[in-house]
C-alpha positions, 0 to 999 in steps of 0.5 A: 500500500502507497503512503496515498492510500493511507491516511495520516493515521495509516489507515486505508484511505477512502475517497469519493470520486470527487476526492482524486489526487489530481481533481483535488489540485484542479477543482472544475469551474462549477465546484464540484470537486471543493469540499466547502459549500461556497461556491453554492451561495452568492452564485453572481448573474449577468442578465435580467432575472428572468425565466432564463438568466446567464450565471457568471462561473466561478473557479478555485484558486490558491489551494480551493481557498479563494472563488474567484468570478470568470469571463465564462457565462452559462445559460441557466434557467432560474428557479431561485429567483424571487420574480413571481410575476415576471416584471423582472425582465424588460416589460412593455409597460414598466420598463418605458415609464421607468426609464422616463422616470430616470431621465426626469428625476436622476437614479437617487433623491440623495436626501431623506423624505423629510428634506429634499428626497419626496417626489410626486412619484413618492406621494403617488406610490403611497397613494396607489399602494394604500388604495391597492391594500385597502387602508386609510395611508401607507409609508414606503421604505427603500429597504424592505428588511429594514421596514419591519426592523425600523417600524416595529420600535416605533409601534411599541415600547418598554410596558408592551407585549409582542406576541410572535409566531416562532417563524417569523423573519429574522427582521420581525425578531431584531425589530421586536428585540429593538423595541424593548418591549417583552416578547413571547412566542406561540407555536407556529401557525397554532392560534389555540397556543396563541389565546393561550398566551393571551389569556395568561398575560392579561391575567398576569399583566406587567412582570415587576409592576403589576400594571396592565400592558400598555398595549399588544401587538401579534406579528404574523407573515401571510406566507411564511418565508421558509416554509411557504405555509398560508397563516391562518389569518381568521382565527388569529384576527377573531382572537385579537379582536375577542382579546383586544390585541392589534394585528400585525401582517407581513406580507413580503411573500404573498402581496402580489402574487396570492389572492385573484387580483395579488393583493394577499393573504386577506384578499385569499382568505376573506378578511376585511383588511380593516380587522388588520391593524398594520399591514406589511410588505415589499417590493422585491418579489412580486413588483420586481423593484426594492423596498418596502410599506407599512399602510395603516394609520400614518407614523414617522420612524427613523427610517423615514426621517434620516434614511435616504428615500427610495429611488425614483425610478424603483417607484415608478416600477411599482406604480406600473406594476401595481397598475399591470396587476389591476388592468389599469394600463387597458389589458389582461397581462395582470390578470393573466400573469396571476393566473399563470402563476397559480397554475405554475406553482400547483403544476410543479408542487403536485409533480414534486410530490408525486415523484417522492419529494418531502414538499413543504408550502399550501397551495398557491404558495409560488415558492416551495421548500424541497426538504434535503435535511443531512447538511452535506445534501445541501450543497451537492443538490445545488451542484448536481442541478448544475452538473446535470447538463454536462452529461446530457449537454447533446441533448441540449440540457440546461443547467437549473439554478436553484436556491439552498438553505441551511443552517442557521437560516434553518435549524442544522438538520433541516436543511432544504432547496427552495424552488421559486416558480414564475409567471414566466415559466413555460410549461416546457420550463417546468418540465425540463426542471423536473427532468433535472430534479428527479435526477438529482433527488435519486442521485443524492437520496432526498426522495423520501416516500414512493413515488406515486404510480405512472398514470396515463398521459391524459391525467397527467395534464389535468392542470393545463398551462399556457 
């Protein structure tokens, strides 16, 4: 036996086909052969954001130490990408008036709201969002994580209780930690744990002093963001009520792209948008732009006073979106495009299920998390998935590029793949995706349950996309 089949301890050697002597000192370009995850992360793009975007490739250098972006591009088609709608590329509608927006009003304000950084474009944003909402004013934000972390505090102080969901995003967490209000968290999605905590902190009131809570706020998410699951709004709206408790919604994941005309969860599941106190979302997913809002009762918060406005042309983009989704620019593509989505995302949960795959999310939901659970299945999912059209690059197979999660987004054995579906998905789209991913599910071991029996090609199709 050589000194390279044994190890430092002087036992036999055992290695993966990744973990050859001359692999290890030339790793390939997509990162195969490393044996850090890094280069399944950040992974950078160089086109639009659509259906179909150009990744940049990476390669290894010193010693698989430094990735270091190449000159090479390959052609992938998006499944990790936020662009529920499909605004993200050049629209007929959007991209002109955005870029009429631009030669009028410059890139940036380069001032606060309450300076120099207000436009008629900013005044008409808040107008069409609170109208699009269903409340009385809005405040937008040019940033959408920092629109929970800022506004929170301003909402509840010392002597306030935040009631949580314990999946809430981590910028609902550092907002209600800000606050220096006291926080409890129920069990996720439970309303019945909900009242339970309700009842006990009215009848407990204040720690040290004994005094009634000054005021309570319930966070919720409409869709939650790891696990794609609907919040059962009813219940918890009637309990606020029954115990005189304000409702807090976030809805980065679901306005837009839920409900018949996109405007979320309360329009999905009939709740009178006035049973919610301070509702919550952003721009990044479903209006292809940034930022976020807060409609409800109007407030002032730091974000608002020293941070510089949102962009100019960003709100413009939302206008325009928002306006597409309603019809207001005198065609269906809004209503199509919600449409297309909702068949889209159905079609492909359905067909992950019925190859095996532990899928997480409700119906509607146009993200859904493929559970992965061991870490070490994280990063070689996302690479296989880019792998896969090597082997049949003759057959004209495209790369997928999907996104991974893991700890500590997720706790350390929960690690999964999140497939992000768009309105600008063909069917052809979608199925070539699924070639890939069942490929890759039975090459690294994720498909937990039987498949589901083979059914006659007519049944297949019962769910027609465009």
């Amino acid at each position: 036996m050589t000194g390279q089949q044994q190890d430092d301890r002087g036992g036999k050697a055992r290695r993966s086909k990744y973990e050859t002597e001359s692999e290890r000192k030339k790793p390939s370009g997509d990162g195969t052969r490393c044996r850090t995850p890094e280069d399944c992360f950040a992974r950078p793009i160089a086109s639009a954001p659509d259906a179909w975007f150009d990744m940049v490739e990476r390669d290894w250098n010193d010693g698989e130490k430094v990735i270091d972006r190449t000159t090479k591009r390959r052609r992938c088609l998006n499944l990790g990408s936020y662009n529920y709608l499909g605004f993200g590329s050049f629209d007929e509608y959007c991209t002109p008036r955005v870029i009429e927006s631009l030669k009028k009003f410059s890139a940036s304000t380069c001032s606060s709201r309450v300076d120099a950084g207000t436009t008629s474009v900013h005044v008409e944003l808040e107008e069409c969002v609170a109208k699009y909402v269903g409340k009385h004013s809005a405040i937008v934000f040019g940033m959408g994580y920092a629109t929970n972390s800022f506004i929170i505090p301003v909402l509840i102080g010392k002597g306030g209780l935040i009631i949580s969901d314990s999946l809430n995003h981590s910028s609902i967490i550092n907002g209600a930690r800000g606050s220096g209000a006291n926080i409890r968290i129920f069990q996720h999605n439970t309303p019945s744990h909900l009242e339970r905590i309700l009842r006990e902190e009215i009848a407990e009131r204040q720690t040290k002093t004994h005094k009634p809570w000054k005021k309570i706020i319930v966070i919720v998410e409409g869709n939650y963001s790891m696990e794609r699951e609907i919040c059962k709004l009813p219940e918890i709206v009637s309990i606020c009520k029954r115990y005189k408790a304000y409702v807090y919604l976030d809805e980065a994941h679901s306005i837009g792209a839920i409900g018949n005309t996109g405007r979320g969860v309360c329009e999905l599941l009939g709740v009178n948008t006035a049973d919610v106190d301070i509702m919550m979302g952003t721009f990044s997913k479903s209006f292809a732009s940034c930022g976020g809002y807060i409609a409800g009762s109007k407030h002032h918060c730091p974000a608002h006073l020293y941070a510089t406005s949102i962009s100019t042309p960003s709100a413009q983009q939302i206008i325009s979106a928002i306006r597409v989704i309603l019809g207001e620019d005198g065609s269906n593509r809004g209503a199509q495009k919600l449409a297309r989505i909702r068949e889209n995302s159905n079609y492909f949960r359905s067909e992950l299920r019925n190859m095996g795959f532990k899928v997480l999310g409700d119906v509607d939901s146009p993200v859904m998390p493929i559970m992965l659970y061991h870490p070490a299945k994280i990063p070689a999912f996302s690479r296989e998935c880019l792998r896969e059209n090597r082997a049949n690059s003759k057959r004209n197979m495209k790369q997928v590029a999907i996104a991974v999660v893991g700890f500590p987004a997720t706790p350390l054995m929960l690690g999964r793949a999140r497939i992000c579906i768009s309105a600008s998905h063909s069917k052809q789209d979608l199925i070539k995706a699924l070639e890939v991913i069942s490929k890759v599910g039975d090459l690294t071991g994720v498909k937990y349950f039987p498949a589901a029996p083979k059914k006659q090609e007519e049944e297949k199709d019962t769910i027609k996309l465009v």
